[in-house]
Every structure is written in C-alpha cells, then in structure tokens.
C-alpha positions in Angstrom: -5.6 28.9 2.4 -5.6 26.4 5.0 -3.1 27.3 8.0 -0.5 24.8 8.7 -1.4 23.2 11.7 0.7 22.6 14.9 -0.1 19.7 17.0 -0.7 21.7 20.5 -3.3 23.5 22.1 -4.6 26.7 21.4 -3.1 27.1 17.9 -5.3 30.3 16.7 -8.1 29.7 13.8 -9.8 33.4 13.5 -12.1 32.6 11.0 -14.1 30.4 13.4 -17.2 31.8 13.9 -19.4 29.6 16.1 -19.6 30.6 19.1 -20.9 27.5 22.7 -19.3 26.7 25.2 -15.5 24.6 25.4 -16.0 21.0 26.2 -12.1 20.4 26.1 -12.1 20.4 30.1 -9.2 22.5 32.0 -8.8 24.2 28.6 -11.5 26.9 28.3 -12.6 28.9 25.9 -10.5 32.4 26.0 -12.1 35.8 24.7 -11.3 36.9 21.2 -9.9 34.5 18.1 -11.2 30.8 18.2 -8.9 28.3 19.2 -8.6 24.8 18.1 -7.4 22.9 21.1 -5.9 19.6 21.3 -6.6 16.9 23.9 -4.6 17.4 26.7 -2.1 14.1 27.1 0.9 12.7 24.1 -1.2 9.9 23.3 -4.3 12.2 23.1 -6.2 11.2 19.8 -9.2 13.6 20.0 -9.7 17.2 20.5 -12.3 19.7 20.9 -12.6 23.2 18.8 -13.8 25.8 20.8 -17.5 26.1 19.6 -17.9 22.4 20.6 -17.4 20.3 18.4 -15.2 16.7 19.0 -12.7 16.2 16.5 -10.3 13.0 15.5 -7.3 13.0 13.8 -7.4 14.9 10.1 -11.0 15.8 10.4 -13.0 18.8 9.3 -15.3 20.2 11.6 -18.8 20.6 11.5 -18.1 24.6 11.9 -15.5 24.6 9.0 -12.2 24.1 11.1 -9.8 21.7 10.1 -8.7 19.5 12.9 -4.6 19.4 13.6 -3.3 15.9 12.1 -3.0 14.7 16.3 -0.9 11.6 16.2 -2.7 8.0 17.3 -2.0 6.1 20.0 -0.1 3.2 17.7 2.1 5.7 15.8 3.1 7.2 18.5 4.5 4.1 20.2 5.2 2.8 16.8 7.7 6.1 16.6 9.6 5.5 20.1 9.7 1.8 19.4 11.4 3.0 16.1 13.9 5.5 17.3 14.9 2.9 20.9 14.6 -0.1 18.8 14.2 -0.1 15.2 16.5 2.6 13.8 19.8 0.6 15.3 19.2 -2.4 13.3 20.0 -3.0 9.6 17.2 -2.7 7.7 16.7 -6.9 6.7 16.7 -7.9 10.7 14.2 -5.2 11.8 12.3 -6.4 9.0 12.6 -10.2 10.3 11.8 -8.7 13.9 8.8 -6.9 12.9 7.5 -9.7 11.1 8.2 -12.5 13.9 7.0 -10.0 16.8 3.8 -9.2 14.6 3.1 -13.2 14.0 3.5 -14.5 17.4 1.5 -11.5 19.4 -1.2 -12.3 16.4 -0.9 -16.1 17.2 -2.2 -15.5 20.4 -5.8 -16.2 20.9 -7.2 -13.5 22.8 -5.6 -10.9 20.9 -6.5 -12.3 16.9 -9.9 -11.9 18.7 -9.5 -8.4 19.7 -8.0 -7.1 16.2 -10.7 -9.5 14.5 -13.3 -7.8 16.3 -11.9 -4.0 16.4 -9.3 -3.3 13.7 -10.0 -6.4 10.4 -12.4 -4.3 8.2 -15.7 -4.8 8.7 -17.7 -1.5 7.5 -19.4 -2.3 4.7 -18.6 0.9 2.7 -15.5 -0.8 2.2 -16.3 -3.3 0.2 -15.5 -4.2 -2.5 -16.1 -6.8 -5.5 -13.3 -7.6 -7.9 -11.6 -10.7 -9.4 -14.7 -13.0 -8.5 -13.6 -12.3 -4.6 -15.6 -10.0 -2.2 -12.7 -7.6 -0.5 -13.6 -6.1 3.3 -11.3 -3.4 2.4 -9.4 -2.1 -1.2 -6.4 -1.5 0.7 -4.0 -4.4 -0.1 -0.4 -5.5 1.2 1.6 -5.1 -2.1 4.2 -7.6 -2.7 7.6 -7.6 -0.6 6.1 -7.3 2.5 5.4 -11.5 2.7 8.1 -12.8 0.2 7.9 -16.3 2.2 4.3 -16.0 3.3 5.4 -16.5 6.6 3.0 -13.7 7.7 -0.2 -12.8 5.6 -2.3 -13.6 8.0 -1.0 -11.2 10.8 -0.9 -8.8 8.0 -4.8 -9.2 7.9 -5.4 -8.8 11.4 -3.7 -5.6 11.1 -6.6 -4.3 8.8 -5.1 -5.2 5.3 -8.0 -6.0 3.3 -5.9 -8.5 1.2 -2.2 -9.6 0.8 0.2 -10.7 -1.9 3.0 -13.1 -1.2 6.0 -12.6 -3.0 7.9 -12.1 -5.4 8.0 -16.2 -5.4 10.3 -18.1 -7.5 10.6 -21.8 -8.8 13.8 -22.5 -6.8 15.1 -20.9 -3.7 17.1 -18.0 -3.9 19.3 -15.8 -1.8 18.8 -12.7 -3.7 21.6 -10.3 -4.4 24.3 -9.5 -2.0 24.0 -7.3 1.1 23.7 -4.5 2.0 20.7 -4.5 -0.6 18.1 -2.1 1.1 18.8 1.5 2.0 16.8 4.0 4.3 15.5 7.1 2.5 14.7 9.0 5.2 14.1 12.4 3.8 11.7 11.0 1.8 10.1 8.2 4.0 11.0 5.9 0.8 13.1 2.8 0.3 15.6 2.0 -2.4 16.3 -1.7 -2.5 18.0 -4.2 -4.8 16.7 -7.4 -3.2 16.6 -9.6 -6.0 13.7 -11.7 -5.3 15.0 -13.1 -2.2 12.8 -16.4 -1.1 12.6 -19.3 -0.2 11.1 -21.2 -3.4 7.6 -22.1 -4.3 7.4 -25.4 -2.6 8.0 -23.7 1.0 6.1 -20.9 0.1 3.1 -23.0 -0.8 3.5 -25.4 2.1 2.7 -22.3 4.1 -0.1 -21.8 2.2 -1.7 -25.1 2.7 -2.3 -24.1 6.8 -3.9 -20.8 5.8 -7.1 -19.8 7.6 -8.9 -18.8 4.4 -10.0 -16.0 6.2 -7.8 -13.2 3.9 -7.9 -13.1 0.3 -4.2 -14.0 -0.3 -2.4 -13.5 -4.1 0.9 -14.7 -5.0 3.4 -12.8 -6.8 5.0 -14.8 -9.5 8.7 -13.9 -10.8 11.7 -15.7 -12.9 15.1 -16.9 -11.1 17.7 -14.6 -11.3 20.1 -17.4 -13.2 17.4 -18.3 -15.6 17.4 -16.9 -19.3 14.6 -14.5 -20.8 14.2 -17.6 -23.4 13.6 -19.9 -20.8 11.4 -17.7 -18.5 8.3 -19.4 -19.5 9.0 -22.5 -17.6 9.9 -21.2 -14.3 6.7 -19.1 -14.2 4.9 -22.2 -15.3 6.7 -24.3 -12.1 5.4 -21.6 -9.7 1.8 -21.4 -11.0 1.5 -25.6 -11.1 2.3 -25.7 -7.4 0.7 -22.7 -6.1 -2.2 -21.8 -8.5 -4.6 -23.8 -6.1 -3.3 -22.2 -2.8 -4.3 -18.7 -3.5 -6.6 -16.6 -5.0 -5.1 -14.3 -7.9 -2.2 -14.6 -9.4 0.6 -11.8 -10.4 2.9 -12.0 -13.1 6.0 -9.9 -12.4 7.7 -8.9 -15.3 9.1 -5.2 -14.1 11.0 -5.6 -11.2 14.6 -4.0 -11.8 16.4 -5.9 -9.8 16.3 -9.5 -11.9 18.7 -9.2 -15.1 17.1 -8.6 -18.2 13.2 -9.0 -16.7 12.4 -5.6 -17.7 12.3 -6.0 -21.4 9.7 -8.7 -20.9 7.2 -5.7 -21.0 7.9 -5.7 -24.6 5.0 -6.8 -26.0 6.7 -9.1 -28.7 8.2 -11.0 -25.8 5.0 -10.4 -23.4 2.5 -12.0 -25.8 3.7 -15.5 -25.9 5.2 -15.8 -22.0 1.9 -14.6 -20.8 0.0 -17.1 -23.5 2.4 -19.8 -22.2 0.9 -19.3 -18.2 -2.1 -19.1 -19.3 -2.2 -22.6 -20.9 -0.4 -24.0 -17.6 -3.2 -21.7 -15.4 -6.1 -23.6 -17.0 -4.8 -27.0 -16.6 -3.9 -25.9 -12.7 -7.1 -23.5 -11.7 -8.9 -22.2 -14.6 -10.8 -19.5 -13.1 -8.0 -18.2 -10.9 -7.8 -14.6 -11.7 -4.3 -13.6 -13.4 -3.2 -10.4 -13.2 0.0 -8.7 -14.4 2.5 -5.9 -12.8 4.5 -3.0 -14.4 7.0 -0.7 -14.3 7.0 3.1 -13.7 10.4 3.1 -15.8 7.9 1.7 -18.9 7.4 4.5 -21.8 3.5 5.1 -22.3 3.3 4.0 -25.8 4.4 0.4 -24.0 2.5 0.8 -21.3 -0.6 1.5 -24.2 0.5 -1.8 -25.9 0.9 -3.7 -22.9 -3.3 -2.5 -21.6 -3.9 -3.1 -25.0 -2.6 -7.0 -24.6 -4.1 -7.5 -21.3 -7.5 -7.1 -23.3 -6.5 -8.6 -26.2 -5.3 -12.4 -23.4 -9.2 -11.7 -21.3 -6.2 -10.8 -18.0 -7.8 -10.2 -15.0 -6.4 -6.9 -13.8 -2.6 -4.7 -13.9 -0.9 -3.7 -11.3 1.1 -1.0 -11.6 3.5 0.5 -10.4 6.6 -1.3 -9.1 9.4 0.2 -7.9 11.5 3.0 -10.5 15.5 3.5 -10.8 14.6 7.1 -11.3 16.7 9.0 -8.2 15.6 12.0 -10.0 12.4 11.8 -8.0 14.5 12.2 -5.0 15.3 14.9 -2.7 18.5 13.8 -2.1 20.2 11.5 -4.7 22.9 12.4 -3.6 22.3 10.4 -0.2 22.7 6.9 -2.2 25.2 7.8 -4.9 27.3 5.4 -3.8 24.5 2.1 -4.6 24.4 0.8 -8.1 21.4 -0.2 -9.4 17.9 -0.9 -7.5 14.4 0.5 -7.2 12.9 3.1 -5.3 9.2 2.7 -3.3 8.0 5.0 -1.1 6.4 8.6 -1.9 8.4 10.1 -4.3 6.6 7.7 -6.8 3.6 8.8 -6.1 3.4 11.2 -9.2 4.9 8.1 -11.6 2.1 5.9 -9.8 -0.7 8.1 -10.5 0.1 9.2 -14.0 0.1 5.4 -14.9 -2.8 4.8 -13.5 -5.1 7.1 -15.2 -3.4 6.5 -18.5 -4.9 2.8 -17.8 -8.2 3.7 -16.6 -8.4 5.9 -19.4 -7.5 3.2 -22.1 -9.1 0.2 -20.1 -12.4 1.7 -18.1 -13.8 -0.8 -16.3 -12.8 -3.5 -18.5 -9.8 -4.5 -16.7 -8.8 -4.4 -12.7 -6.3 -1.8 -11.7 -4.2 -2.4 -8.6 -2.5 1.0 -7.6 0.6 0.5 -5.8 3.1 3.4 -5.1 3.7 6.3 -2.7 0.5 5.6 -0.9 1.2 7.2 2.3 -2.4 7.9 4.0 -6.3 7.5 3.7 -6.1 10.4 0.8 -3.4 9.4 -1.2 -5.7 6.1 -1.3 -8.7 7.7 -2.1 -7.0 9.4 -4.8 -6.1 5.9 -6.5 -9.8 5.0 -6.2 -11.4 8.0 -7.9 -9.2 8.0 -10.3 -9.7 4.3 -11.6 -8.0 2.1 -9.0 -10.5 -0.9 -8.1 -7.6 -2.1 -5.2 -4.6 -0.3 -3.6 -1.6 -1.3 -2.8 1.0 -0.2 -0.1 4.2 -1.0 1.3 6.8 1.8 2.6 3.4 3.5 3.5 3.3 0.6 5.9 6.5 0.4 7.4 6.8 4.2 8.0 2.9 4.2 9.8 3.4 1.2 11.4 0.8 -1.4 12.7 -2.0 0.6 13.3 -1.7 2.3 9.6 -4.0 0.0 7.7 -7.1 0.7 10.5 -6.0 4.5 10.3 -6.1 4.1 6.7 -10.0 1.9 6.4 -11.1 4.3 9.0 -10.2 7.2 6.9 -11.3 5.9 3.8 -14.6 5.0 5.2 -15.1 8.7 6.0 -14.3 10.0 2.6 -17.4 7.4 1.1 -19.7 8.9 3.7 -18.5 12.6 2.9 -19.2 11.6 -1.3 -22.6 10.6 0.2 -21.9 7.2 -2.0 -23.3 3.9 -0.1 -19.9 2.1 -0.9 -16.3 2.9 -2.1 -17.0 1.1 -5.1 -19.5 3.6 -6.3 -17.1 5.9 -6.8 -14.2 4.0 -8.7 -13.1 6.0 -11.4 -15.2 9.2 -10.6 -12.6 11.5 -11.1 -13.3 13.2 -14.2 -10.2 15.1 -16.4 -8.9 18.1 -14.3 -10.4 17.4 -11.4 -8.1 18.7 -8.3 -7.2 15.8 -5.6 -9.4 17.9 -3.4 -12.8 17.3 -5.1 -13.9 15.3 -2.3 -12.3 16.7 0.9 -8.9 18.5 1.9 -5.8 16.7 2.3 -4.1 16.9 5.8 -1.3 19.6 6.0 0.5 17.4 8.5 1.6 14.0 8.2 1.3 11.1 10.9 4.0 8.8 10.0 7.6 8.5 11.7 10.2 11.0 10.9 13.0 8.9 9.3 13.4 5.1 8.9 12.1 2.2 7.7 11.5 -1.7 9.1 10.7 -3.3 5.7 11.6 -5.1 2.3 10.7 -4.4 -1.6 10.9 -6.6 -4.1 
C-alpha cells in the first residue's frame, strides 16, 4: 500500500533501499529509514529522494519511491490569487475576470510567444488524428468554458489541444435568472442552471471570422430556451448555416438540463429526424464538416444503446458524452444546495457516470465512431483513464477552473509520461487498450494527493 504522502521534507519511506549520496543540498541524507525530501522553497517543483534520484511532481522514482504530489509554481499562485481575489466574487464575474485577464495578457506579443513556444503542445506523443483534423494534444476545452468565443484562442495558448465554443443559439439569449451557478466546494464541482446564456450565432461567428486558425475550434450547437421541441429543427439549422464554415466540428446538444424539454430529444424517435434535418442543412453549408453529438449522464443505457446505435446508423462523426447530471446523489453534501431547483452538476463527482458511459460506447461502437469524454477529469490520470478505455479526445471543464492556467500543460506533460511509461510511440496507440477488468492502475499509480485548489471555482457550465 502506497503511504499517503505529505508535501514536506523528510516524510519517512522505509522500504527504500538504494543507498548514494543526497543531492537535495542543505538537506542530507540522515542514518537509518530513507527519506523522500522535498525541495526546499513553497514554490519548489522538484525534489530529490535520498538515493539520488530527481523527482517532479507525481512521479515514481527510478528506485520505486513515489514522489509527494509537490504543488507547481502556477497552482500555487493560482491558489493565493483564488483565496485574495477569486473567492470574494460571485461566480459569473470571476468567470468574466478570468477570461478578460487571460485574453489580454495572451494578446500580448511577447508572451503568446513564450506560451507558444513552452506550454501549446508540441510533443509529438500527443498527437492525435481524429475527425479529418490532426490534434497537438487530446485534451480539449469542453463546452461552457467559451459560450461567446470571446476566448478560444487564449484557451489554446494555455495548452488546450482544442476548444469548443458554446452552447450557441440562433438568437441571443440571457439565460435563466441569477444566481444560476453555485460553488461545490467539497467536491471541487459546479452545479449550474445557466441556460445557454450567449450572445447568438451571428456574434459568435463574427468572432470566429478573426480567428488565427492556429487551434482546432468546434462549436456547440443548442435550441432557444422559448422555442418548441417541434420547431427545434430550424434553430439548429440557423446556427449551423452561419457558423458551419467558421469552425471545424460541429456538436449537437441535445442533453443539457437546463433548456425545457431538450432532454427528451435523446429519444431516438425524436433524435432520428432532427439529426437527419441538420444533416441536410450541414451538406448544403460544409459537407465534410465533422458532426458530432452530446449526451446525458441522466440517459438510461438501453437509450444511450439506441442513440450509439443511431449515430451509426446517420455515418455521425463522434459522441460526446457526458454532460452535466441532476443527480445530487453523487454528492457529498446535497444538502449544501437543497435550497436550488433544478440544474446540472460538472465537476468530479461525475466521474463514475462519465466513465461508465463511455465504455458502454466503446464497447458498442469500437473504433467506428469518435468518443469525446467529458466529466470529472481532474488530472493527467483521470485523462489517461478516458483514453485507455476508448476516449479518442477529452474533455474538461471544472477540472480547469479548480487547476487553474497552468492545468492543461500539467495535464500534456503528464499524459506524455504515461505514453512513454506504456512504451507506446503515441497516445493514440493506446486508445481503447483497456481490456474488461482491468484496474485504473494498469499503466502507472494514481497520485495519493491532489494539486488543485481547496474550495472554489472561477468558471461557467452549460
């Protein structure tokens, strides 16, 4: 059994047996037990265990240690900046804070030079080849983050291999009244009842006209809140005429619960023709643009069978799943947000949901479809896990906002590891690898210590 790491020095490991000399400066090897010691300093990202050997962040050491999960440099500052700053704010303006701070330091020059050339993804383990479209890294931006696509491309520079825009609607909307998002702190998770919030799809797609091309950008398509299930079809058809040949994959949102009655457009009787519908408007906008659609945890399996089966059956590009659930049973403290009707929850308490839905797909679908995993990713293994077990892309979102800006590098750099430790040449090779039974541990051990903030949150859902 692994011990439970403290993040200081000289936390005891007896069972290290190597034995050379302490390279971990003032701190020198004592007589007896092994220690693992930390770098001396709070920002300190390496350390050295006493037989030698350097460590980083979550490692395992050449001798069989495990290195103490030391926090980075970013989430560190990331964590002060949070509990000064962050914490004090209602959820919606720290969200329009982080974004406009993130887009103007990005907008500078020197600095989108400096991220280009140290944090954007560029190992080529990463890799990957889906949807026509060669991704730097799986790890996408899942939708919410850029409802207005007012900051993809900052989101890039960040180390997001890919971002969706969205939810986007035909018309502008305000979204459902405030307060609308709530803190889950216990449980580093969100529960929100946005609405699909935006500002319509002709401002969203003026703001894709002056993109870079430099990021694969998707767009997130949903129905206004006013408009019937019967006339549904023509407001996704509005969307994907203006934006279709602005981006490069498109997502059909049909599970979001925060839009009356969108949910029971996963039934497959009312699926089949809607999704039909876009597809004759998608070949007469962009023929080739990969379409893609996005369900609910909240969906029974048999549905979510019919609905793989469907995808299939229409040649769709790829699912996405999960989006957020109204299950507060996954919670450790219901309790906490008895008092909100209604809305989804994101965050790590979906992980399980996530998972479970993903290699129900993978095991109906194979390589036959694209899987997007999106919910509860929270670190480099919770992403690997989607991987082996069938996801071609991830997805994250409260992951983000609870890691901060330096979480997608952390995330690539830890990802990149855990290709070089399967001995694959990319992370491709190992899509789907996971056989039946096989432990999330098959390919490494999971951190016993986690380097995200403590409470709070700075972001959106859909």
């Amino acid at each position: 059994m692994e011990p439970a790491w403290r993040e200081q020095p000289g936390h005891i490991r007896p069972d290290c047996q190597e034995s050379g000399p302490s390279r971990a400066g003032s701190l020198s090897r004592p007589a007896g037990p092994r220690r693992v010691l930390c770098a001396v300093g709070p920002l300190a990202r390496v350390g050295y265990c006493n037989c030698g050997a350097m460590f980083s962040k979550g490692e395992r050491l050449a001798c069989g240690c495990v290195a103490p999960n030391v926090a980075s440099d970013s989430a560190v500052i990331y964590r002060v900046l949070f509990n000064v700053v962050l914490r004090r704010l209602p959820v919606e303006v720290a969200h329009r804070l982080a974004a406009t701070s993130t887009r103007a330091i990005c907008r500078v020059p020197v600095i989108a030079a400096i991220l280009r050339r140290f944090v954007v993804a560029q190992d080529r383990a990463l890799r990957v080849e889906a949807l026509g479209l060669s991704f730097p890294s799986p790890l996408g931006a899942a939708a919410g983050l850029d409802k207005n696509g007012t900051w993809f491309e900052s989101l890039g520079l960040l180390g997001f291999g890919f971002v969706e825009v969205g939810t986007v609607t035909a018309t502008p909307q305000r979204g459902n009244p405030m307060p609308r998002v709530f803190r889950l702190t216990g449980d580093r998770a969100l529960l929100n009842k946005m609405g699909f919030p935006n500002d319509g799809v002709d401002a969203v797609s003026d703001r894709l006209e002056r993109r870079s091309g430099r990021l694969i950008v998707g767009v997130n398509v949903g129905k206004g809140a006013s408009t019937p299930i019967e006339s549904a079809a023509a407001d996704y058809r509005a969307v994907i005429k203006r934006a279709a040949g602005l981006c490069d994959y498109l997502v059909v949102n049909v599970s979001s619960p925060n839009t009356p009655g969108l949910q029971t457009m996963q039934a497959v009787d009312l699926l089949r023709p809607l999704l039909i519908d876009i597809q004759k408007e998608l070949r007469k906008a962009k023929p080739n643009l990969p379409l893609l659609l996005k369900i609910g945890p909240d969906t029974p399996n048999h549905q979510i069978d019919a609905v793989a089966d469907l995808a299939l059956e229409l040649s769709l590009a790829g699912i996405v799943a999960v989006n957020t659930t109204e299950d507060r049973g996954i919670l450790s403290r219901p309790e906490d947000v008895a008092h909100v009707i209604g809305g989804g929850i994101s965050g790590p308490p979906l992980r399980a949901r996530a998972i479970e839905v993903l290699e129900r797909l993978y095991a109906r679908v194979e390589d036959r479809l694209v899987l997007v995993s999106v919910g509860g990713v929270s670190d480099a293994e919770d992403a690997w896990e989607r991987i082996i077990a069938g996801a071609t892309l991830v997805q994250a979102h409260a992951g983000f906002i609870y890691g901060g800006p330096g979480w997608p590098h952390q995330i690539n750099r830890g990802l990149a590891r855990r290709v070089q430790e399967a001995g694959a040449a990319s992370i491709q090779d190992v899509i789907g690898s996971k056989s039946p039974g096989t432990s999330r541990n098959a390919f490494g051990l999971r951190p016993t210590a986690q380097d995200v903030p403590a409470d709070g949150a700075v972001s959106l859902s859909t």
